[in-house]
N, C-alpha and C positions, 0 to 999 in steps of 0.2 A: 487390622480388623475393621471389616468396612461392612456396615449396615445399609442397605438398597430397602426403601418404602415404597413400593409402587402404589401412589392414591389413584382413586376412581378417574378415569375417562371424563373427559366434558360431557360423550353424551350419557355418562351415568355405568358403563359397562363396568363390569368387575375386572381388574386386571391382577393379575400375579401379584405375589409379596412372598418376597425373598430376603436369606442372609447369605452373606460371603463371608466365608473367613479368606483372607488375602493375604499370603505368609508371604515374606522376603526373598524366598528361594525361588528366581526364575524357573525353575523346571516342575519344582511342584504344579500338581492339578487341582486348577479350580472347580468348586463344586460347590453349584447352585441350588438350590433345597427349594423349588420350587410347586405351587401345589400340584398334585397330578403329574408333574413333573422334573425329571431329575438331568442334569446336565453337567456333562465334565469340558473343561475348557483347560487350558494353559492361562496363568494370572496374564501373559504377553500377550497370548489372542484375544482376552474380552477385554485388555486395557485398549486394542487394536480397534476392537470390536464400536468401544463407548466414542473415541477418540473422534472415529470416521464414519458415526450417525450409521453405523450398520445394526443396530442393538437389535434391529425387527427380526434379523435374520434369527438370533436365539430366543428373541421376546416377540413372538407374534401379534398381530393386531397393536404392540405400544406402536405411538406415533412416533418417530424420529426427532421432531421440533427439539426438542429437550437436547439430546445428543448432537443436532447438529450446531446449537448455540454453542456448547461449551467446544466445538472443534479447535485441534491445538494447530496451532501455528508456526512455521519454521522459519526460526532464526538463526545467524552465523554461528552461535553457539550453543542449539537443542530449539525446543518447541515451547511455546506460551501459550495460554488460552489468551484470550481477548482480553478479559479481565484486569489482563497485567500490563496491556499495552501503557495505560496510564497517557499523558500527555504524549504527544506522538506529532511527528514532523514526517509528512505522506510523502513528500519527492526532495530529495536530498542524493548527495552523490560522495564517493570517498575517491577522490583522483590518488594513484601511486604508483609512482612514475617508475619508471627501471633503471635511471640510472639512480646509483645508491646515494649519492649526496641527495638529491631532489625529495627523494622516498625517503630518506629519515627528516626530510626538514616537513614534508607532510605528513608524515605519522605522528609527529613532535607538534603541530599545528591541532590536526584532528583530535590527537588523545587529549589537551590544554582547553580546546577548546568545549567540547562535550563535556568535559568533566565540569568548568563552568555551566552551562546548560545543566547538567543534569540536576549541580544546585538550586537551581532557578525551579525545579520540577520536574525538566525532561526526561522522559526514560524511554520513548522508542523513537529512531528515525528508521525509514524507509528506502535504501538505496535504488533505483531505479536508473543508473547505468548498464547494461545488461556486459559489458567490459572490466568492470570496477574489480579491483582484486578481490576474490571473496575469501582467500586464507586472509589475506591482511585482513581483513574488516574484522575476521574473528580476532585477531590478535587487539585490535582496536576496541573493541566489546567486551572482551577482559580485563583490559586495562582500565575502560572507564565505568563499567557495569550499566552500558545502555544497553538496550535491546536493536540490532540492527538485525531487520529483515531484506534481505536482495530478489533480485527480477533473475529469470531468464526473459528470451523475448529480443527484440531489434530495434536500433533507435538509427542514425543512419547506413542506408544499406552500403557497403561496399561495392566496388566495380563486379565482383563475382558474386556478391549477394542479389543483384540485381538480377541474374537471370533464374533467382529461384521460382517456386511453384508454393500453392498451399500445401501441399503435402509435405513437400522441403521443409516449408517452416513450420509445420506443426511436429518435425521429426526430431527435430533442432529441441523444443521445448518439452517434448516427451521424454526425452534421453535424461536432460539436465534436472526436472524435476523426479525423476526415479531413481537415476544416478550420481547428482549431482552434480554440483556446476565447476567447470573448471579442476576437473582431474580429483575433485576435494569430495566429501560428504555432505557438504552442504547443499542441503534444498533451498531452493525460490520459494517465496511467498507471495510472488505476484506477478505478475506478466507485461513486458513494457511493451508494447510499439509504439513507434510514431508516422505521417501521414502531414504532408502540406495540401495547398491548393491550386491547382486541380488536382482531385486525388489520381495517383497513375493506379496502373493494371498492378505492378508490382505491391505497392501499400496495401490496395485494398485488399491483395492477399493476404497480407499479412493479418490484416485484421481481421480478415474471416477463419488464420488460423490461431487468430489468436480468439476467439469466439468458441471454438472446436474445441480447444485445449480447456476452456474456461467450462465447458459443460463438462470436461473430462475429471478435473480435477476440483473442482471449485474453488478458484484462484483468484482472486479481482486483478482487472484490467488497468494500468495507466496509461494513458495515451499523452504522447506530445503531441498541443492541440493549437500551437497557436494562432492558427487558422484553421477554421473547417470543425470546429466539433462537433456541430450537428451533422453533417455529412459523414462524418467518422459513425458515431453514433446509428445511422439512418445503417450504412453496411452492418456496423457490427448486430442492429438489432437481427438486421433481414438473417442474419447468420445463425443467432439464434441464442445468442449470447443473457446472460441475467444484467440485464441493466443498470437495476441498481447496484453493483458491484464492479462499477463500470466507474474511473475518477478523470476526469480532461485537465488537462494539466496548462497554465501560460495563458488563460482563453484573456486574462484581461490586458495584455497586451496593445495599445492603439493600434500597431503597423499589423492586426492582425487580424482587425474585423472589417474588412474589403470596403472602404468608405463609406462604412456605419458613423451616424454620430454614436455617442454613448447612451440616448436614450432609445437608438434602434439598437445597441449593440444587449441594451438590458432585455427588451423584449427578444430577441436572437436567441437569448442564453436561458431565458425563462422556457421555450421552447425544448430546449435539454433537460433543465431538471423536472417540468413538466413528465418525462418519462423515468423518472426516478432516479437519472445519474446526476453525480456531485461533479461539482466546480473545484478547482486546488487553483488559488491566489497565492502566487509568489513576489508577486514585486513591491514587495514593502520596502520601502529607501529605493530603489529602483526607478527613482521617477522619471527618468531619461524614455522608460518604457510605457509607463503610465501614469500620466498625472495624478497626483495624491485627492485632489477632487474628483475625478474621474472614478477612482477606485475604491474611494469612502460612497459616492453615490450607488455605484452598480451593486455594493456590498449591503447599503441600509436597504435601498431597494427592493430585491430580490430578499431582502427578510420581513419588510412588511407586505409582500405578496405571497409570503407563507414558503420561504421555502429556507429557512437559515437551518432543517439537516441535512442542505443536500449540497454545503458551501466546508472548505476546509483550509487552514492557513498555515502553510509551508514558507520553505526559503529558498529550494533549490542551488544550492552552495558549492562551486565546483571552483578550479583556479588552475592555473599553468606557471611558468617559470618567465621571468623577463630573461634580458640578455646578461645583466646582473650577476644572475641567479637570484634574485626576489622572488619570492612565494605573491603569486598576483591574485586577488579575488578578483571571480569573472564580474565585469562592467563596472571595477572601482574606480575606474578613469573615466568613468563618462555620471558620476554621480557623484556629490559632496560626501564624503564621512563612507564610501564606497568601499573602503578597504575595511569597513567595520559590520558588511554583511555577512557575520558569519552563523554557525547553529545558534548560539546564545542568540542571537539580535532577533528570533521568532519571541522571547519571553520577555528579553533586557527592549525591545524598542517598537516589533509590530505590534503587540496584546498592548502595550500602552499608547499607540497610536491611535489603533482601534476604538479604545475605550475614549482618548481625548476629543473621538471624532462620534460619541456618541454610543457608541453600541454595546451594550450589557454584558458584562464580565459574563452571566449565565450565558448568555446567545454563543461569546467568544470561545466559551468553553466546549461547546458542541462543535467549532470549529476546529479544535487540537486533542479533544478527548472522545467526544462521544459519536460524533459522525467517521473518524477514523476506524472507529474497532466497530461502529457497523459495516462498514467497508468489507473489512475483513474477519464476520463474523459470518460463516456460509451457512 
């Protein structure tokens, strides 16, 4: 039993006011009691209706704003609004191998360690592997009760990937976001490519059809950026992409701002979120890749130049197999306490880093909660 109050317009116009009775039974017809107006729907076409900001098409003249805020989002296991995303880790990866010892000692890894995380708060990560098994990951999601959202999309191209087209890969990302990824029912919730420097012919198609697809569906973009984001960005706008819904992934990287120092590298990146796209910082305990000074400066920086919602802190958490058989966290061998970067170490070690290095639990929080589910609120 669902009551709809439609209040007045900003600019004052009178709009409709309606009740729904909303019965249980999918095939009953919904019926709208509107003034002057009477409408029969399926409860499954107007929950379609609200879901995907098409509400104009039955409510004339309302604005969409409303409908498309609460748009639901696809996870491995059904759809969330924003709302639910809750603390959230934007580039993350679920490796699972095929041979079956590897894959149960990583599923045994992942489900131990999210479920830590999640007591800490977590509740959504973001896979961006566009590989990554997406039935496991459900299985994985059940087990721990996080919310994990996956990519279609291309991160590096294969020797036959190389000779595709825009059209190729916007055909690629159409299919999987209607039909799902990997033979499964699971939809994407976001779109991965990635792009070095110089960008080649091939990248930059990709990221024109990753642009295409993003006006198609209203999807946000991650980009592997560890070079080049503003070049990335410079295509993807010309394309014609929403910007703001646009996240660059690895930018604080040294070996990846073309011998920038760091105070050219901050003005580089101010230049980005300058046009409304977000920064995604991963290499917290990482310092092999960026000096902890390096990465506490470009972080306070870029927030007292007004821009800490356009910045997000991840961990990107991926690992392979020694000769052993040890479960290897990637680049634990080239950093101290390296085998302890895992999903927990975003709550248990960055967010108290951050804060030791100065920056406001509030500001940090816009980091993992509130500039996330703007990300992904179309």
């Amino acid at each position: 039993y669902i009551k709809i109050n439609l209040k007045k317009h900003s600019k004052g116009e009178n709009l409709m006011k309606g009740r729904t009775d909303i019965q249980k039974n999918q095939n009953l017809s919904l019926k709208l009691h509107l003034k002057n107006k009477k409408v029969n729907l399926t409860r499954r076409k107007f929950l379609k209706f609200v879901s995907f900001g098409s509400a104009s098409v039955i409510f004339p003249g309302l604005s969409c704003s409303y409908f498309r805020s609460k748009k639901a989002i696809p996870t491995v296991t059904g759809e969330i609004i924003p709302g639910k995303m809750g603390i959230t880790s934007v580039h993350e990866h679920i490796k699972l191998q095929s041979d079956p010892v590897q894959r149960e000692k990583s599923m045994a890894f992942v489900v131990s360690d999210l479920k830590r995380a999640k007591e800490l708060g977590l509740k959504t990560i973001v896979c961006v592997g566009p590989s990554d098994n997406a039935a496991g990951m459900r299985e994985i999601s059940l087990a721990t009760g996080i919310n994990i959202i996956t990519c279609t999309g291309f991160y590096i191209l294969s020797k036959e990937q190389q000779s595709l087209k825009v059209e190729d890969f916007e055909n690629h990302m159409i299919k999987e976001i209607e039909n799902g990824i990997q033979g499964t029912q699971i939809r994407p919730g976001v779109i991965k490519v990635a792009a070095g420097l110089p960008i080649k012919t091939v990248e930059k198609d990709l990221l024109i059809a990753a642009a295409h697809v993003q006006k198609r569906y209203n999807l946000p973009i991650c980009t592997h950026a560890v070079s080049g984001c503003a070049e990335q960005q410079s295509i993807l706008e010309k394309a014609g992409a929403d910007l703001e819904h646009c996240y660059f992934s690895h930018v604080e990287a040294t070996f990846g701002w073309s011998g920038r120092s760091v105070e050219q590298e901050i003005d580089y990146l101010q230049g980005v979120v300058e046009k409304g796209s977000t920064l995604s910082f991963n290499n917290f305990g990482n310092w092999n890749h960026t000096k902890p000074e390096d990465l506490a400066l470009i972080i306070k920086e870029l927030i007292r130049r007004g821009y800490d919602k356009r910045m997000v802190a991840t961990m990107d958490v991926t690992w392979s197999f020694n000769e052993d058989g040890n479960l290897k966290i990637l680049w634990e061998d080239t950093n101290e306490g390296g085998e302890d970067r895992n999903y927990s170490y975003l709550l248990r070690k960055a967010v108290p880093w951050m804060e030791k290095n100065g920056i406001p639990r509030k500001t940090i929080n816009k980091f993992i909660i509130d500039n996330p589910r703007r990300i992904f609120t179309s």
